[in-house]
Biotite code that builds the C-alpha atoms (Angstrom):
import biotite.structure as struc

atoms = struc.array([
    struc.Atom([-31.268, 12.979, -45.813], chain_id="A", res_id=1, res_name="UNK", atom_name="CA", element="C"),
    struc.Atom([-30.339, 10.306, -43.498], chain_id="A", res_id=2, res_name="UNK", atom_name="CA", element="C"),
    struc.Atom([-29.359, 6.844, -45.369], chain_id="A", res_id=3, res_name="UNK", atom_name="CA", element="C"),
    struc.Atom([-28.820, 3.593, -43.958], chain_id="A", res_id=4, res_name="UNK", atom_name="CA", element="C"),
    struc.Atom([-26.504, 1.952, -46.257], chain_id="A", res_id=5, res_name="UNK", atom_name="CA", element="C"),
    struc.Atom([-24.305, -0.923, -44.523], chain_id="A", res_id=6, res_name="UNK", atom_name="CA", element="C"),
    struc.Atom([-25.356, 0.186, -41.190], chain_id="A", res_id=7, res_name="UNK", atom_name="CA", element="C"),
    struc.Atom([-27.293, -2.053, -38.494], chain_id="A", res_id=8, res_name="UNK", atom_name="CA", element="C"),
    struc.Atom([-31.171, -0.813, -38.532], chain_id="A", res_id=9, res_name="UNK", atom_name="CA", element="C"),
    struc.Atom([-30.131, -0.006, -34.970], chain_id="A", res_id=10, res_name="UNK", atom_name="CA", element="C"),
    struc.Atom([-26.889, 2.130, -36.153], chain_id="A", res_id=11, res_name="UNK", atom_name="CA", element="C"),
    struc.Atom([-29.286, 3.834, -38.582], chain_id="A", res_id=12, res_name="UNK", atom_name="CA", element="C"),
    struc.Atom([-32.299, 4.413, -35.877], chain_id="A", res_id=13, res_name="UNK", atom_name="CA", element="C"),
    struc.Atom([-30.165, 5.906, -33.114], chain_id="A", res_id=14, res_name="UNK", atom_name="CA", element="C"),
    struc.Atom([-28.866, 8.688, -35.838], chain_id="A", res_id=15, res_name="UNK", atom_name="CA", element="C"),
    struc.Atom([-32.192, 9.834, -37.015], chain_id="A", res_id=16, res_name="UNK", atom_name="CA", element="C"),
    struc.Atom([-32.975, 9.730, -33.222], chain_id="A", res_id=17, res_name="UNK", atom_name="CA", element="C"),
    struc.Atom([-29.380, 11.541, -32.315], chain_id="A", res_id=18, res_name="UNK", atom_name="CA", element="C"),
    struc.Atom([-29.975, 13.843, -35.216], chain_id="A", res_id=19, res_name="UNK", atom_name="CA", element="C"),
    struc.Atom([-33.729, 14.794, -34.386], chain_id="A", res_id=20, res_name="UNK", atom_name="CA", element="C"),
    struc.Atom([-32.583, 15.224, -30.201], chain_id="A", res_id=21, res_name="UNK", atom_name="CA", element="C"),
    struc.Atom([-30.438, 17.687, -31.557], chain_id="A", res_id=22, res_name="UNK", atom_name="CA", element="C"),
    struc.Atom([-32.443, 19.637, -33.404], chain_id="A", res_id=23, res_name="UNK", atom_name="CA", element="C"),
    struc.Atom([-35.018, 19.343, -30.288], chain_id="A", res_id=24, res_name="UNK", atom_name="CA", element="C"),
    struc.Atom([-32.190, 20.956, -28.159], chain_id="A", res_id=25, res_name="UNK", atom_name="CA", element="C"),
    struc.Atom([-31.986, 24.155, -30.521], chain_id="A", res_id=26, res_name="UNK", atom_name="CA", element="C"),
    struc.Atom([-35.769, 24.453, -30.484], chain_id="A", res_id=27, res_name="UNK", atom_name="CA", element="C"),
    struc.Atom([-36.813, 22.464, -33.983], chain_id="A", res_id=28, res_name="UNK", atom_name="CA", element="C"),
    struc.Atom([-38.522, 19.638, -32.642], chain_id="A", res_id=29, res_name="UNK", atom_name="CA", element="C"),
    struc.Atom([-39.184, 16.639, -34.880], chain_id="A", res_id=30, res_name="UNK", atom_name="CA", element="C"),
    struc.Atom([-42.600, 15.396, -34.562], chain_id="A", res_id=31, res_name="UNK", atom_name="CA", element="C"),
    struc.Atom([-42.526, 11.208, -34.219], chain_id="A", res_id=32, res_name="UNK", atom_name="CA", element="C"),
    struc.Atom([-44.255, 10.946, -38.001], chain_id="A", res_id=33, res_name="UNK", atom_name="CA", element="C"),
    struc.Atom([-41.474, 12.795, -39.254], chain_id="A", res_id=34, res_name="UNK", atom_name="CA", element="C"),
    struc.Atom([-38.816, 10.279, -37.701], chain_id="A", res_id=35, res_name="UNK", atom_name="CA", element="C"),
    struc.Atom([-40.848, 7.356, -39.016], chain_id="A", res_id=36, res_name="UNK", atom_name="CA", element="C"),
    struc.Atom([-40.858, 8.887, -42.799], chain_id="A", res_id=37, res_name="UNK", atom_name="CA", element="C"),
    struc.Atom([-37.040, 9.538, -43.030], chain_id="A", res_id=38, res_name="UNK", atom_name="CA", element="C"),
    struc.Atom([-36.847, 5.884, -41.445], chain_id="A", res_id=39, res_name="UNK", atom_name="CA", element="C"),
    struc.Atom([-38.901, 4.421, -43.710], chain_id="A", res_id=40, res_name="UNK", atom_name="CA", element="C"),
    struc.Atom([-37.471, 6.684, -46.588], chain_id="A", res_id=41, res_name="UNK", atom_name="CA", element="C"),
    struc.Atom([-33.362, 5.887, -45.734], chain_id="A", res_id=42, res_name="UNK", atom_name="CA", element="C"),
    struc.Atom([-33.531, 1.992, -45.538], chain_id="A", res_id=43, res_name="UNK", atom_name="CA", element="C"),
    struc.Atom([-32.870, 1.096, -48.845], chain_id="A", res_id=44, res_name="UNK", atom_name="CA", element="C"),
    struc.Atom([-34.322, -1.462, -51.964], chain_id="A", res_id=45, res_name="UNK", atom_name="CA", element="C"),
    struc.Atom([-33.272, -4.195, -49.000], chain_id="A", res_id=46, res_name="UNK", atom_name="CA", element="C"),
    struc.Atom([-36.335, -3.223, -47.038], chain_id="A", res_id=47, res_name="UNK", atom_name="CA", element="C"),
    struc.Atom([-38.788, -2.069, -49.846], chain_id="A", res_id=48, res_name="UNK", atom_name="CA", element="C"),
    struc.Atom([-41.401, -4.932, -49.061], chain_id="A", res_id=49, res_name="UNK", atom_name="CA", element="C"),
    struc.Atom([-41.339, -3.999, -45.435], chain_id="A", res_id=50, res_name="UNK", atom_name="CA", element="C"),
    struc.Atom([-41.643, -0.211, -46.668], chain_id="A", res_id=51, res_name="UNK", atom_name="CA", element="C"),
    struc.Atom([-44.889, -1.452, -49.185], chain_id="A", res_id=52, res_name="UNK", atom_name="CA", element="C"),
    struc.Atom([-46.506, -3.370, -45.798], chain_id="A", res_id=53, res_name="UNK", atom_name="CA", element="C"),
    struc.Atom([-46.487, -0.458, -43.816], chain_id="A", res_id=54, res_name="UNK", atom_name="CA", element="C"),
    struc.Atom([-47.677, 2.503, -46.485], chain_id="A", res_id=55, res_name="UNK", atom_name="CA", element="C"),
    struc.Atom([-50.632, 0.340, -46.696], chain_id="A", res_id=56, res_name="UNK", atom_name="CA", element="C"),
    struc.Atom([-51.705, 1.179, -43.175], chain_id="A", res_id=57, res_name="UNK", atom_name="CA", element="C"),
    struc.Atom([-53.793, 3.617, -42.283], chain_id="A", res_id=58, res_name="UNK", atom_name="CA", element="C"),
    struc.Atom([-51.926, 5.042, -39.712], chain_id="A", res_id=59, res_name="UNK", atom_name="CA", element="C"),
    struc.Atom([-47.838, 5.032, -39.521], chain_id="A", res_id=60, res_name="UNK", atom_name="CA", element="C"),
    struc.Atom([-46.504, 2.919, -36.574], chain_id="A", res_id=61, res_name="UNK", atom_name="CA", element="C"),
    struc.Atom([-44.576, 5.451, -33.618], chain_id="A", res_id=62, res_name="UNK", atom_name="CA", element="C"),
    struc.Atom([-40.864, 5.639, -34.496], chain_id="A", res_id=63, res_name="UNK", atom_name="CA", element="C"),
    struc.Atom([-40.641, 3.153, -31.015], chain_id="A", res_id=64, res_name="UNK", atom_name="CA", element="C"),
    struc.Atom([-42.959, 0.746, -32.905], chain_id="A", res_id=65, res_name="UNK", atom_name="CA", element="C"),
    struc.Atom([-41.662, 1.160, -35.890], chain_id="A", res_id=66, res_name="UNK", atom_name="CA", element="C"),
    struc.Atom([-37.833, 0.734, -34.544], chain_id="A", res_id=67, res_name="UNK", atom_name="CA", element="C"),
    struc.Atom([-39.142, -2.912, -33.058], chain_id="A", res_id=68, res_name="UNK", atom_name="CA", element="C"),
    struc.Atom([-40.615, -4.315, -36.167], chain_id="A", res_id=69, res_name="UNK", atom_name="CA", element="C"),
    struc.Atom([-37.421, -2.938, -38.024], chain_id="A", res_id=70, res_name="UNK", atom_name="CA", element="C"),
    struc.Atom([-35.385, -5.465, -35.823], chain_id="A", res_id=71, res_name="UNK", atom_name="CA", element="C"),
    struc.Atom([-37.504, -7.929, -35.917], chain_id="A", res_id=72, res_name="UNK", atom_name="CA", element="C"),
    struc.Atom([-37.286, -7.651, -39.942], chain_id="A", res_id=73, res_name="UNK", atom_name="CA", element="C"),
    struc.Atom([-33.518, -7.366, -40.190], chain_id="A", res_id=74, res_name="UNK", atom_name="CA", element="C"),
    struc.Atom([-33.311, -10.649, -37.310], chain_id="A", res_id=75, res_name="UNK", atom_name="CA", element="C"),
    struc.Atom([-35.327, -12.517, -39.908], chain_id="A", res_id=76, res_name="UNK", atom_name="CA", element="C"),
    struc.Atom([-33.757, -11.329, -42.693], chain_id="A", res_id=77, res_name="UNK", atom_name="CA", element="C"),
    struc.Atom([-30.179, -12.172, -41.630], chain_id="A", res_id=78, res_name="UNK", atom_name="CA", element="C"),
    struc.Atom([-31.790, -15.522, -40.049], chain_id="A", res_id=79, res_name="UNK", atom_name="CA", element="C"),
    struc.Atom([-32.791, -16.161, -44.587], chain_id="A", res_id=80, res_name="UNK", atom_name="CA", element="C"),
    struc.Atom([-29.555, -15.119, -45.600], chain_id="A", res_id=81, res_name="UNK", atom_name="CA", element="C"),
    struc.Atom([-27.533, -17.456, -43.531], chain_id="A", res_id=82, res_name="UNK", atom_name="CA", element="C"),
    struc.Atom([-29.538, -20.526, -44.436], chain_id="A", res_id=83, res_name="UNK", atom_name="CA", element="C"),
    struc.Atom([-27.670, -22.844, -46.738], chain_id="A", res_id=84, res_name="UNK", atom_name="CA", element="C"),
    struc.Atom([-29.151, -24.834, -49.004], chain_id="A", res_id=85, res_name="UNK", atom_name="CA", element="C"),
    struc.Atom([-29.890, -28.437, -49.085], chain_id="A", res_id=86, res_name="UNK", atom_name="CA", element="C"),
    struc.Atom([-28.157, -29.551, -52.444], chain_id="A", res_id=87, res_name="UNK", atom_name="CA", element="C"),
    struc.Atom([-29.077, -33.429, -52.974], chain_id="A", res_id=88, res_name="UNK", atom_name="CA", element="C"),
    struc.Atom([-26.108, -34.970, -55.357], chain_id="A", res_id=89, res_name="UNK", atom_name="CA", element="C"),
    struc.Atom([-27.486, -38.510, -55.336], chain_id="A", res_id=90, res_name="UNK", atom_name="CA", element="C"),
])
């Protein structure tokens, strides 16, 4: 099982991706569903709304699709987190 912990969503795609070329190259491909569950299953609590969003669909995104809503997620994300807040002291 592939985790993401402090890793970039980008760190964490291109080992599932390294990891699944691999076992391509010894003859055990990995379908693209397969690479979108242990994405979506190794993010962590950080990205359980975005996880929620997309079970609700009928059909899984490609692991291409998914990988560009995944940065667009984390770019917002990090875009929250380094808002401060307006604290009015009058």
């Amino acid at each position: 099982d592939i985790k993401r912990g402090t890793r970039t969503v980008l760190e964490y795609l291109n080992e599932i991706k390294n990891v699944s070329d691999q076992l391509s190259a010894i003859g055990h491909p990995v379908c693209d569903k397969d690479k979108v569950q242990q994405a979506l299953s190794g993010l962590g609590t950080e990205f359980d709304i975005f996880c929620i969003a997309l079970e609700v669909l009928l059909v899984l995104p490609s692991f291409e699709d998914l990988k560009a809503k995944l940065f667009q997620h984390e770019a917002s994300r990090v875009q929250r987190q380094n808002l401060i807040p307006c604290n009015s002291h009058n």
